[in-house]
Steps between C-alpha positions, in 0.01 A plus 500: 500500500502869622495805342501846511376790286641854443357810377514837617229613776300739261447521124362776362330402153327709240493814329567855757593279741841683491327771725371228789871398511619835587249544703607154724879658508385779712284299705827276579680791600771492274693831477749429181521310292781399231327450151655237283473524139646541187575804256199453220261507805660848601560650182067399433400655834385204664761547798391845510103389555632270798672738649237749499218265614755434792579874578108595509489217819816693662745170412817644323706268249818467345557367143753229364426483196831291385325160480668287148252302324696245679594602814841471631675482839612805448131658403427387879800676650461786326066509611665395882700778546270728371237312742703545789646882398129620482385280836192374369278259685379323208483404133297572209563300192353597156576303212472152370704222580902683555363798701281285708824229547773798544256645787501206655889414498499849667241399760643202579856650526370805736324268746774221480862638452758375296467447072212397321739209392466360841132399452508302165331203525163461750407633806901648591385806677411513892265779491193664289639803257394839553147567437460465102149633287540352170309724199486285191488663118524160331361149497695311471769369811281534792801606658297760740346232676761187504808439744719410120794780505708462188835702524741513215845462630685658282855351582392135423244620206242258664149574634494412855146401646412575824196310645431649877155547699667860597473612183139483461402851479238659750260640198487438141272693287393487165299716340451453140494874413910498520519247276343679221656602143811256603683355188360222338870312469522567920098397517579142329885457707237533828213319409668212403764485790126540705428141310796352583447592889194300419617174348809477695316525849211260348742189373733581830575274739417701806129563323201513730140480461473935545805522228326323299189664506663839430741397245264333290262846513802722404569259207123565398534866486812527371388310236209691498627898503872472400413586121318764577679684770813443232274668177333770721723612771188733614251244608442567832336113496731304346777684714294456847474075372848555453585608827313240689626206285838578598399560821381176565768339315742659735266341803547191339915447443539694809384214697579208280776701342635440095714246310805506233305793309613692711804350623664525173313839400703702774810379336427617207413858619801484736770393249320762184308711699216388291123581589383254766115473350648430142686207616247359727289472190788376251590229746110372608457270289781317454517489872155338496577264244758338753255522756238316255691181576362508935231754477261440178175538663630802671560651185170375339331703757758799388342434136118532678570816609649630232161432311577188327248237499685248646186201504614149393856597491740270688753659752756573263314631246361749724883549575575573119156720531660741733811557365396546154262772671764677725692559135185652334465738781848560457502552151167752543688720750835524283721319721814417286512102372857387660771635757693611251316766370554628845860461434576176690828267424476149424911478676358638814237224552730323728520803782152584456404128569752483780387803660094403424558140717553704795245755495260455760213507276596229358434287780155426469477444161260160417832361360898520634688532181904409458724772380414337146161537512507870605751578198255283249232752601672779465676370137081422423419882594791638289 
């Protein structure tokens, strides 16, 4: 069976690196570039340093910094219009996961014409989107290197997932210095939707020998540096570890793509507008305990790299193994116990399961589940 594999045609990795990406912007000739962001990252002077670094190499930039923690059709309008009022020739995202996803919507909508509701589902769009660098500041989504664009659509209160080769931006770069003195609560939401990206892509169905290679090394140092970069948000290390863990977890469910982790996350952040991360996390292992029933040994291998010592354990021991680890590190990080700390309604399990079921994440998930099955996960998770 074919395949094919995604990512975006350079990756800049490691600390300064920042400078080496400004410095490939002017050698592609860009001229202007729209800067997609949110508020906190102007009001810190983060936009500001971009900017500048662009201005000393003769590129001017606009700034839309309007980008909701869950961005909305109407987020990428509003960046559009500002896009096409300023007649730049490219994009800068810099962010984590919703500036990186908004700039894309906007992308995709500049090259393609018509809504970003047009391209839900995979590969919709006929053409590449306007040139986009993507500048990371957290590890967490990978979202500056995938072709995932989640939009919030605001009229349905439903995430909508777009999966498209044309969003796949031209650059990403992350350099581990803007990810420094983050919050902890933010830290943990990332790192642990980086783990997810991980186990999803490695018990997937569309899994490959290279997905699992890099999935199983992001587990490692997730495992690994996740405490740390959470406890000391000024540890240049743990924060570099960080950023390649989720780098390579976004390598790996960008090609074999996720499962009903995220499926049934998006719903949840579409219908409360509840961090994406934090629900990722809440919902991993009761996700994987459904998935215990096809994929054991996958998850044994999941307990391996999560530093269990997994020798003379049967298959589904190893299973148990990993999920009992994936709640330690969740408990070590502060992620809240059950959904509805977050604020989540047993009476709405019903939409959220409809709405999960056709979510194309969902689609290569180890296991199909009924309507039932989704809302007995969810109830679990409560």
């Amino acid at each position: 069976m074919s395949s094919a594999f995604f990512i975006p045609a350079v990756n800049l990795m490691g600390a300064g690196c920042l400078t080496e990406a400004a410095d490939a912007v002017k050698a592609h000739g860009f001229k202007k570039a729209l800067i997609v962001t949110d508020k906190v990252l102007s009001q810190i002077g983060m936009v500001k340093q971009v900017a500048e670094l662009l201005a000393q190499r003769d590129v001017d930039s606009v700034v839309f910094d309007g980008t909701q923690p869950n961005p909305t059709i109407g987020n990428v309008e509003a960046g559009l219009a500002l896009l096409k009022d300023g007649e730049c020739d490219f994009v800068i995202s810099l962010g984590g996961g919703s500036p990186h996803d908004c700039a894309k919507g906007i992308a995709l909508v500049a090259s393609n014409g018509g809504k970003i509701a047009d391209y839900e589902g995979v590969d919709q769009s006929a053409k590449p989107q306007l040139p986009l660098v993507a500048i990371n500041t957290t590890a967490g989504t990978a979202s500056e290197m995938t072709r995932f664009c989640i939009i919030t659509d605001e009229a349905r209160h439903i995430k909508m997932a777009i999966v498209d080769k044309n969003t796949t931006p031209l650059m990403s770069v992350n350099d581990p210095e803007l990810m420094l003195a983050k919050p902890a609560s933010l830290t943990a939401a990332t790192g642990m939707d980086a783990l997810t990206h991980a186990i999803e892509a490695y018990v997937s169905t569309a899994a490959t020998p290279i997905t699992d290679a890099v999935a199983i090394k992001a587990i490692e140092l997730v495992q690994a540096h996740l405490r740390t970069a959470v406890k000391d948000g000024q540890n240049i290390e743990a924060r570099e570890q960080m950023a390649y863990a989720q780098f390579m977890a976004g390598m790996a469910f960008n090609n074999a793509s996720l499962g009903y982790v995220h499926a049934m996350a998006h719903q949840l952040g579409g219908f409360y507008d509840l961090p994406h991360g934090v629900c990722n996390a809440v919902l991993l292992p009761h996700v994987q305990r459904y998935n215990a029933q096809v994929c054991p040994e996958r998850l044994k291998d999941v307990a391996k790299a999560m530093g269990v010592n997994v020798e003379g354990m049967t298959a589904e021991q190893g299973a148990d193994a990993a999920l009992e680890a994936i709640q330690v590190l969740s408990k070590d990080v502060g992620i809240p116990a059950g959904l509805q700390q977050l604020g989540a309604k047993e009476e709405d399990i019903a939409v959220l399961a409809d709405n999960a079921l056709k979510d194309a994440c969902g689609f290569t998930n180890p296991k199909q589940a009924s309507h039932e099955e989704i809302s007995s996960i969810f109830a679990a998770a409560m």
